[in-house]
TIRO-2110 file (N, C-alpha, C; in Angstrom, 1 decimal):
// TIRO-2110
-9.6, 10.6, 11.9, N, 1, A
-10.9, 10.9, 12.5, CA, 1, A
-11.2, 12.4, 12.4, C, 1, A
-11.9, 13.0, 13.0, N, 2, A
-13.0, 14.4, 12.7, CA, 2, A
-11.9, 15.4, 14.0, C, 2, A
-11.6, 16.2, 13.6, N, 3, A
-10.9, 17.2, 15.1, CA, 3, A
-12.1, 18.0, 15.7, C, 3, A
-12.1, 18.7, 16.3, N, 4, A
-13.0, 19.3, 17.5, CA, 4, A
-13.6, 20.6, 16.2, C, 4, A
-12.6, 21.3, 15.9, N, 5, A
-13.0, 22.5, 14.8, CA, 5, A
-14.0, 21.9, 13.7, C, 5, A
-14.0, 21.1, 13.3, N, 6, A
-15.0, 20.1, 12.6, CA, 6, A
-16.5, 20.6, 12.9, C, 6, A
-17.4, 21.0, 12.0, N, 7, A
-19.1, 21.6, 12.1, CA, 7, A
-19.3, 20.1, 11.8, C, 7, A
-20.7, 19.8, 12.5, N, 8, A
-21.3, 18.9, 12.4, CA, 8, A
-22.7, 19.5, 10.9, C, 8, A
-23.0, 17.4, 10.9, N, 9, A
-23.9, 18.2, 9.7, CA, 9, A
-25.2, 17.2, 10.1, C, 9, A
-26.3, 17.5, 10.0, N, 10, A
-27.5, 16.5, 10.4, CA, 10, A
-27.9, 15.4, 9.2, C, 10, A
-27.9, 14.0, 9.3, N, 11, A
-27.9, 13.1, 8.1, CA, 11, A
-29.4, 11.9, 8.4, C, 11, A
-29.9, 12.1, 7.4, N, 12, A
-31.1, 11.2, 7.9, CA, 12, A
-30.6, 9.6, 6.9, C, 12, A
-31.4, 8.4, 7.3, N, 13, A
-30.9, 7.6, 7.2, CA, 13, A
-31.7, 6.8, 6.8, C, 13, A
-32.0, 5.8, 6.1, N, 14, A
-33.6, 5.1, 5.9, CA, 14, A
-32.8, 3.2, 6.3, C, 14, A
-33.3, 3.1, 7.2, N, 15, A
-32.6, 1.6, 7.9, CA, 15, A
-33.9, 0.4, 8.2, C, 15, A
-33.6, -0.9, 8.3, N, 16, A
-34.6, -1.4, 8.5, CA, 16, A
-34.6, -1.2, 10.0, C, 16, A
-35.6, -1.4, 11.0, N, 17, A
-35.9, -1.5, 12.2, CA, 17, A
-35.0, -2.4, 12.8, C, 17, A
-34.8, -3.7, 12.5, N, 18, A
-34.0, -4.2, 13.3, CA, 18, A
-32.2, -3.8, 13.3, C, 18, A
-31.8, -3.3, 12.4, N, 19, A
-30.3, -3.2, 12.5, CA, 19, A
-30.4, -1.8, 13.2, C, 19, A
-31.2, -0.7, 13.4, N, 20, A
-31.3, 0.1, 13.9, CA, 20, A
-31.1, 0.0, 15.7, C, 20, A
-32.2, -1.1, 15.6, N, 21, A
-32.3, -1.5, 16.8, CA, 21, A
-31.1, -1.8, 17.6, C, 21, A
-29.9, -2.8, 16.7, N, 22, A
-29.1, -3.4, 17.1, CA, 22, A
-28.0, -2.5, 17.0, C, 22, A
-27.9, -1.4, 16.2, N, 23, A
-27.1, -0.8, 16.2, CA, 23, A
-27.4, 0.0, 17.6, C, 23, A
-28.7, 0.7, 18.0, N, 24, A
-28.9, 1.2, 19.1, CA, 24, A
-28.5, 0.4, 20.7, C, 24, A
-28.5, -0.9, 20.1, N, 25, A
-27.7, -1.7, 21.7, CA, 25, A
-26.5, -1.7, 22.1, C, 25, A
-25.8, -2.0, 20.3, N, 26, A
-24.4, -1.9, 20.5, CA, 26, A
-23.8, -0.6, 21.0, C, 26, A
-24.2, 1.0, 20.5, N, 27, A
-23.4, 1.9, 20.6, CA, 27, A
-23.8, 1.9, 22.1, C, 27, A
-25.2, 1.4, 23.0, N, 28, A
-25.4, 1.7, 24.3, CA, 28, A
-23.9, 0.4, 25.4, C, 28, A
-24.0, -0.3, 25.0, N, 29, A
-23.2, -1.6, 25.4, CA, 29, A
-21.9, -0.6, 25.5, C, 29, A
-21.4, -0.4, 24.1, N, 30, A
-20.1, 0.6, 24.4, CA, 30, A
-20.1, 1.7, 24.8, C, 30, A
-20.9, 2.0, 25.4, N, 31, A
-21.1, 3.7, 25.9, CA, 31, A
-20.6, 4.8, 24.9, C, 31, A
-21.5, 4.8, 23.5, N, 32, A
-21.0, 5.9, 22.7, CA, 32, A
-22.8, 5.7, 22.1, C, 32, A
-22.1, 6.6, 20.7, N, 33, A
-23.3, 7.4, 20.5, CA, 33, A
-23.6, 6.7, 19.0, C, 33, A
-24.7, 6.6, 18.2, N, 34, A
-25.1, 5.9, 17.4, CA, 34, A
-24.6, 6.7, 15.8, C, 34, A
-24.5, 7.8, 16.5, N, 35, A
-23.9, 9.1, 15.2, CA, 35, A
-22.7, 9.3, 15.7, C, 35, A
-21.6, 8.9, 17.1, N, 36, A
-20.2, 8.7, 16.5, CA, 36, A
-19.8, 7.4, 16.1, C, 36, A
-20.5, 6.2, 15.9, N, 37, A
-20.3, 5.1, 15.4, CA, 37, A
-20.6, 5.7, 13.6, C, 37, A
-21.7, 5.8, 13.7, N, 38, A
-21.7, 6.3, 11.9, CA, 38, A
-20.2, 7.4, 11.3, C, 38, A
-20.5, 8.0, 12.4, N, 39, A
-19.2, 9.0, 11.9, CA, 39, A
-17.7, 8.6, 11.6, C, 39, A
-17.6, 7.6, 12.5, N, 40, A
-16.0, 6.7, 12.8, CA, 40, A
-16.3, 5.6, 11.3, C, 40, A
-17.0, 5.2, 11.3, N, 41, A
-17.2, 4.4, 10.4, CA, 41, A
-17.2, 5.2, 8.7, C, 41, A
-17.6, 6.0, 8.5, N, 42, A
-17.7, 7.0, 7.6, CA, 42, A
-16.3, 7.6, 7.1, C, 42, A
-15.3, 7.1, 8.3, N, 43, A
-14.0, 8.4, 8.8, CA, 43, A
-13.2, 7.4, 7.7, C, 43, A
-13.6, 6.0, 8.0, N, 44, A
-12.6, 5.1, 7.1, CA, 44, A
-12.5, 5.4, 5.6, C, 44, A
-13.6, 6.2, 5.2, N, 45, A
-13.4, 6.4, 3.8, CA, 45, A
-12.7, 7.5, 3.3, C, 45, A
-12.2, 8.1, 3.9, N, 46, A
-11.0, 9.6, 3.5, CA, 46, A
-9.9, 9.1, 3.0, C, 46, A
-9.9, 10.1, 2.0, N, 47, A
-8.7, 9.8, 1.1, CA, 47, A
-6.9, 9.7, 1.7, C, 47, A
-6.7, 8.8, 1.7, N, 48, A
-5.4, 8.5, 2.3, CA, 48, A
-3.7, 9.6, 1.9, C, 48, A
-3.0, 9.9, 2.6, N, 49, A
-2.7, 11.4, 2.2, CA, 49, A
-0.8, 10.4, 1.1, C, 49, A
-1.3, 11.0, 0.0, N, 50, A
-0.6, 10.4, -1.1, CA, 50, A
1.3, 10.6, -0.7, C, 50, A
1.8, 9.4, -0.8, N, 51, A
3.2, 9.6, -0.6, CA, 51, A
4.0, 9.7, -1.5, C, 51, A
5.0, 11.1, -0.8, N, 52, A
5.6, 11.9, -2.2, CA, 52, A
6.7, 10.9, -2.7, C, 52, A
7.4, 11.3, -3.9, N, 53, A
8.2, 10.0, -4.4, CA, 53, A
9.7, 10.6, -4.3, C, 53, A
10.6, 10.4, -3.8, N, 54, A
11.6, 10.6, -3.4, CA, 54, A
12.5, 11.0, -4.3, C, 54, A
13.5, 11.9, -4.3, N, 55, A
14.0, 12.4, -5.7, CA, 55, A
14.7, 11.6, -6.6, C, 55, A
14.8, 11.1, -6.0, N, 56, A
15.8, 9.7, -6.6, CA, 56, A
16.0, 8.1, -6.4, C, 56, A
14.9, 7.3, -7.0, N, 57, A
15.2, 5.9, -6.8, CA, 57, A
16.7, 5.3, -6.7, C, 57, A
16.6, 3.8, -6.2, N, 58, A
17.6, 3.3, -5.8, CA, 58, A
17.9, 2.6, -7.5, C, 58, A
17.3, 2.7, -8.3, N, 59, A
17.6, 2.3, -10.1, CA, 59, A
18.0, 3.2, -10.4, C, 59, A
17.3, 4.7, -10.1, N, 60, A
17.9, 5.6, -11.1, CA, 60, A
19.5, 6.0, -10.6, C, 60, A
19.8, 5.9, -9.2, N, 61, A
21.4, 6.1, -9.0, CA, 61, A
22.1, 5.0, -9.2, C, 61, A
21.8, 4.1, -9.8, N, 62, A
23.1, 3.1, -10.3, CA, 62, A
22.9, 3.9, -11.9, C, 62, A
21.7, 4.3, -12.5, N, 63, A
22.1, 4.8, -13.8, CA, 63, A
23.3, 5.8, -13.8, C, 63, A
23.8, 6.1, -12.5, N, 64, A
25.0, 7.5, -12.0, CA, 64, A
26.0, 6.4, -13.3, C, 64, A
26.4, 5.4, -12.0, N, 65, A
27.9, 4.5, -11.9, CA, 65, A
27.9, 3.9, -13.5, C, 65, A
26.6, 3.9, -14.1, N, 66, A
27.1, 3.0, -16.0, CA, 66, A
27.8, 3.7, -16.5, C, 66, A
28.6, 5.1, -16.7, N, 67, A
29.6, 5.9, -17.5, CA, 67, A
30.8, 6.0, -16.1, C, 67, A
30.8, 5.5, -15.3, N, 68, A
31.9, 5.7, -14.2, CA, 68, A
33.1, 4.8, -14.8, C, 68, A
34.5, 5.3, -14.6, N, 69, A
35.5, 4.2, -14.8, CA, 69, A
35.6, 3.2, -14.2, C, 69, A
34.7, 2.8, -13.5, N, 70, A
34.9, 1.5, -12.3, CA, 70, A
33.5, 0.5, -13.0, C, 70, A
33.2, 0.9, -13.9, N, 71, A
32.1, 0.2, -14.7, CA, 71, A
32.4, -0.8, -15.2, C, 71, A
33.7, -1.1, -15.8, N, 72, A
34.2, -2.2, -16.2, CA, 72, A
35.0, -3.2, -15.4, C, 72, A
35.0, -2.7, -13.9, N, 73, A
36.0, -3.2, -13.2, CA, 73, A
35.4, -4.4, -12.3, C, 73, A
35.6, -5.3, -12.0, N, 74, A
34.5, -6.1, -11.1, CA, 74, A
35.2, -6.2, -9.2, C, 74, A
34.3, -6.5, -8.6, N, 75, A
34.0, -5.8, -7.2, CA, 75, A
35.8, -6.1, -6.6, C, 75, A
36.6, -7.1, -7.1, N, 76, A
37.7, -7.3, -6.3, CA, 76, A
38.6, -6.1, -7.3, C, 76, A
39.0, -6.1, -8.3, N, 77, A
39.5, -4.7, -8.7, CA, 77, A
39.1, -3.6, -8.1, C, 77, A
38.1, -3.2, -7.6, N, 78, A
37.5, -2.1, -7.3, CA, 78, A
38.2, -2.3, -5.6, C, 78, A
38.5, -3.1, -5.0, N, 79, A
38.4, -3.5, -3.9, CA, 79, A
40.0, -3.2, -3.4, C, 79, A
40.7, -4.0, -4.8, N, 80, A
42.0, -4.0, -4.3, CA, 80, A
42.6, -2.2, -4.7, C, 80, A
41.8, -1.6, -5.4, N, 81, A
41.7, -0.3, -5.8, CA, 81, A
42.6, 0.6, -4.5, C, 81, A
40.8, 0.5, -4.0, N, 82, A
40.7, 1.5, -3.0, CA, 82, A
41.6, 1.5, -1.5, C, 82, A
41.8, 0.0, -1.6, N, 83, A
43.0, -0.7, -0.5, CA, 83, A
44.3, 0.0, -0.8, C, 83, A
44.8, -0.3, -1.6, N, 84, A
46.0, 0.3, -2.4, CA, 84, A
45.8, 2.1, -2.4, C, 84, A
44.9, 2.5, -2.3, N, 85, A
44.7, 4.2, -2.2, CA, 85, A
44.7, 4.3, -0.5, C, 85, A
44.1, 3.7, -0.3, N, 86, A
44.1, 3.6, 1.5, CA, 86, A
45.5, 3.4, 2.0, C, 86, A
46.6, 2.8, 2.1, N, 87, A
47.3, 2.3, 2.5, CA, 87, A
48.2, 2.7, 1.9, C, 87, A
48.2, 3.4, 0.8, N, 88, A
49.5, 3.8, -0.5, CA, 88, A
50.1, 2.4, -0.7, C, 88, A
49.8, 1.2, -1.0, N, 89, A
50.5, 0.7, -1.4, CA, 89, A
50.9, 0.5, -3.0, C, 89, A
END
């Protein structure tokens, strides 16, 4: 939405009579104002703040392990590997 530091700007509008109307009941119904319903409604159109892309996907670090010596090994070698380094057996 708009912060307080925010300059207002004056916007003229060309509307048929009745949605004017009705837009004038509603903003009174909710107790607000017919230019911060235009404004809040307006606010939905701002460009959404773009999300950065992380240095490194979860594909590109398995591209690490394809030249690793454990590349040819399948998950229970690898397993009884590290057991046997753990344990010195």
């Amino acid at each position: 939405m708009k912060t307080s530091s925010e300059t207002k700007s004056k916007l003229t509008l060309s509307v048929s009579k009745s949605n004017l109307e009705n837009a004038r009941k509603f903003a009174e119904q909710h107790g607000t104002s017919l230019s911060f319903l235009v404004d809040s409604y307006l606010s939905n159109f701002q460009p959404k703040a773009q999300k950065t892309k992380p240095p490194y996907s979860i594909n590109e670090m398995f591209g690490f392990l394809k030249d690793s010596p454990m590349s040819n090994m399948t998950d229970r070698e690898i397993r009884d590997m590290m057991i046997k380094d753990k344990y010195g057996l």
